[in-house]
N, C-alpha and C positions, 0 to 999 in steps of 0.2 A: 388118300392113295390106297389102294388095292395091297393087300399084305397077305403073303400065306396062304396055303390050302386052295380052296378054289376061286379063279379069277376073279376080279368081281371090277367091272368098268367104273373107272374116275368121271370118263367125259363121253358122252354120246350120237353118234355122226348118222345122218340119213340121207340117202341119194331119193329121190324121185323125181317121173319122169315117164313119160309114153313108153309103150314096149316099144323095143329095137331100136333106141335112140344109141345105145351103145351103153348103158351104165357100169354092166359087170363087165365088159372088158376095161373100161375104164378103172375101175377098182383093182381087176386083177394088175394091169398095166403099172399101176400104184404099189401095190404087194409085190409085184416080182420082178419089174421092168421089164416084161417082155409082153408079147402083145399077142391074146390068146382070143382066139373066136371063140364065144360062147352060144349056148340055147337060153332062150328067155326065162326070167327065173319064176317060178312057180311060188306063190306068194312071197317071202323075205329068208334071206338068206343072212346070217352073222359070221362077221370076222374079225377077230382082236388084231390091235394091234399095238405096240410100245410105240409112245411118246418119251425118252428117255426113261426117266422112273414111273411114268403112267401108261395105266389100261384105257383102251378108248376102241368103246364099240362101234363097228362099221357095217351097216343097215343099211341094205341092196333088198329093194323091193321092185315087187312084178306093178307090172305098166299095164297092163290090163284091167277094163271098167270092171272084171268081175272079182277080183281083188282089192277093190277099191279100200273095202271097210278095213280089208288088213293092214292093206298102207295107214289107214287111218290110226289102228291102233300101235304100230309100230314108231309111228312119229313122238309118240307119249314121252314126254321129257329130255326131246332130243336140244344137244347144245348149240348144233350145228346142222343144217338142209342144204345140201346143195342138189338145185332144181335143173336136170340135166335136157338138153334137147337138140336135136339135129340141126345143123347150121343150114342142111338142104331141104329142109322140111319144115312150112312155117305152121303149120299144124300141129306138131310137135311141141311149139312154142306156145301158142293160143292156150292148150292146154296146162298151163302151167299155171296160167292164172285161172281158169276155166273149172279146172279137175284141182288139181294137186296143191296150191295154195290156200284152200280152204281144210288139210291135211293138217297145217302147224299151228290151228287151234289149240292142240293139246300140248304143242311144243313148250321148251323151257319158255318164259317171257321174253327170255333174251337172248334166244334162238336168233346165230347168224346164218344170214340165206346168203348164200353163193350161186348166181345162175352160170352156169357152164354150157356152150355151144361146145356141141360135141361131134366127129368127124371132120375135122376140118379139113383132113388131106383129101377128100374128095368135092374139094372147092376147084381147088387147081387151076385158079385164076379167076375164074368165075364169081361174080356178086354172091353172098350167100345170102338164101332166101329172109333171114331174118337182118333188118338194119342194124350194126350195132348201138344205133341213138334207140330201138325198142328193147333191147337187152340191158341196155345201162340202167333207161325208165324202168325197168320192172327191179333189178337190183335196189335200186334206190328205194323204190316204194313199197317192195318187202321188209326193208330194214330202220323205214318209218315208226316212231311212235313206240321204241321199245324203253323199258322199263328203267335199264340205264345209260341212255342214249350217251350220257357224257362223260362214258367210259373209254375206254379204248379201243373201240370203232373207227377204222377211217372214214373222211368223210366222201371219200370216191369209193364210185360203184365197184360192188366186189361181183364183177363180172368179167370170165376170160373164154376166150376160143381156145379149144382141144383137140386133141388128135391123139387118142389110147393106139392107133396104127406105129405112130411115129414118137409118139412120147412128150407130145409139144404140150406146156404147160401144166401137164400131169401132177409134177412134184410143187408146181408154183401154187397151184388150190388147196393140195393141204399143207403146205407151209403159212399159207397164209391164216388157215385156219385153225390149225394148232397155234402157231400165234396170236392169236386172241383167243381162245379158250382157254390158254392156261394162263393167259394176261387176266383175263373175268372169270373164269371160276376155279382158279384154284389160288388158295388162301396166299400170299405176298412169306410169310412166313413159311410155308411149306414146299418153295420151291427153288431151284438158281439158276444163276446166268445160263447154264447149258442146256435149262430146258424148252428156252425157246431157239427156233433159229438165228443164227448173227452171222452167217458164212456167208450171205449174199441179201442182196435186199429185196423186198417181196413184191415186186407191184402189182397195185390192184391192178383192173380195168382191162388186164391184158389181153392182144387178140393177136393175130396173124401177122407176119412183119411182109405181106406181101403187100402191093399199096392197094387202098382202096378211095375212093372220090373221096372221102371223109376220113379223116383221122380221128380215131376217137381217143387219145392222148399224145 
């Protein structure tokens, strides 16, 4: 744990994702509950944040191809990726496996990936361009074959629909993910009950409670 003087982060969190899919108001929406339009961020941006008695840095990178190597090297020992992308944009998606997937090479081994659809309130009943049965598939097959898979991983896809407009599942992605990072990387003796969430239960897989052909839980 981070002690004294200058900050110094326990656990480390990275967004990536196409520009304009929404990531830093997402972020921001996360930090302050309200819901802020921003400009696209210019290579990576850092922001602390407390997990009860832990540091945990929050790495907001630019979506643009000409950034690309900086996303590359910002990902370096991250514990946690959540791969963000427009619910109305399947482009946005494609890329994720395309572009940014190949980013968490340098990640921890046991780097949890989170895909998050993002805008959702501009579905507004409408299909969104990505199926959720391709969001689950990529979920899943990001969090294949890691190091120690028969840790504390669920084994349903950590994949939810968002809306940083309205606040929908915001606080549900990183509860879920501080839930397992400090379940895996921080030492069983160095932490307690309070440090993880117990106020409400996290479910994965979450999306829109508007109906759609296919229920994906």
């Amino acid at each position: 744990m981070a002690s004294g003087g200058r900050t110094q982060a326990d656990l480390k969190v990275i967004i990536l994702g196409d520009h304009s899919v929404g990531k830093t108001s997402f972020i921001q929406r996360y930090l302050s509950g309200s819901f802020v339009t921003t400009q696209s961020t210019l290579g990576a941006s850092l922001v602390m944040k407390k997990w009860s008695t832990y540091h945990v840095a929050i790495w907001d990178t630019a979506g643009e191809e000409r950034f690309a190597a900086i996303s590359n090297f910002y990902t370096r020992g991250a514990h946690a990726a959540i791969l963000a992308y427009d619910v109305t944009n399947r482009e946005s998606f494609d890329k994720l496996s395309s572009t940014f997937a190949k980013f968490l090479e340098d990640a921890h081994p046991d780097c949890l990936c989170v895909v998050v659809g993002m805008k959702s309130d501009l579905l507004t009943g409408s299909d969104p361009a990505v199926p959720t049965s391709d969001a689950r598939d990529l979920a899943v097959n990001l969090n294949l074959n890691k190091a120690n898979s028969n840790k504390t991983k669920s084994p349903s896809p950590a994949f939810f629909t968002t809306s940083a407009k309205t606040g929908e599942n915001v606080e549900n992605v990183f509860a879920l993910i501080q839930t397992i990072l400090i379940s895996e990387f921080i030492p069983s003796s160095s932490r307690s009950q309070s440090d993880v969430p117990t106020s409400r239960s996290i479910r994965l897989d979450s999306t829109r409670t508007a109906p759609e052909k296919k229920s994906c839980c």
